[in-house]
C-alpha angles and dihedrals in degrees: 000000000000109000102237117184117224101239085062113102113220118223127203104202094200129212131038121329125183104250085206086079120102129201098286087048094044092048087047087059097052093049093047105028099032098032087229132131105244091201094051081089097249102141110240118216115198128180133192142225097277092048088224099099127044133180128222118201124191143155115209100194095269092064141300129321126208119194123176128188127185121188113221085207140036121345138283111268104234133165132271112271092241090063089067123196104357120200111223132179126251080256099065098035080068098050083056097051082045086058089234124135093274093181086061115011113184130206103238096201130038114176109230098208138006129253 
């Protein structure tokens, strides 16, 4: 899991990227695509055409930092390309890395009674 720190702000950069991209091409895209500054230590979340990889980009501060996750099965849920950038909390990040409906999780199991 990737320590995030709870002041970061999460952004979701919707629609296709090139996962061919690496960390220079990716920050070029926030700056350009989003209009953000990709040093300022907001954390970047990119996802290709498939919907089974996606890339995190961050700077902590000491230098850049590149994750990548593939799902073995099913897609990353993401957000339809005429929301924009969205904005999304450390919790949900790691639904999405879990590969669980982030917009909406459910508890699976409620106990009805105790003992």
């Amino acid at each position: 899991m990737i320590p995030v720190p709870s002041q970061v702000r999460i952004w979701l950069a919707v629609g296709r990227t090139d996962m061919r991209r690496g960390m220079q091409g990716l920050a070029l895209q926030v700056q350009e695509t989003l209009g953000r500054d990709p040093h300022a230590g907001d954390l970047y979340v990119f996802r290709g055409r498939s919907g089974n990889l996606i890339k995190i980009i961050w700077h902590d501060g000491l230098g850049m930092s590149l994750y990548a996750k593939r799902l073995e099965k099913g897609r990353f849920l993401w957000p339809s390309p005429a929301d924009g950038a969205v904005s999304i909390s450390p919790a949900q990040l790691a639904y999405m890395l879990d590969g669980i409906d982030w917009r909406n999780p459910r508890h699976t199991f409620r106990p009805e009674c105790a003992g």
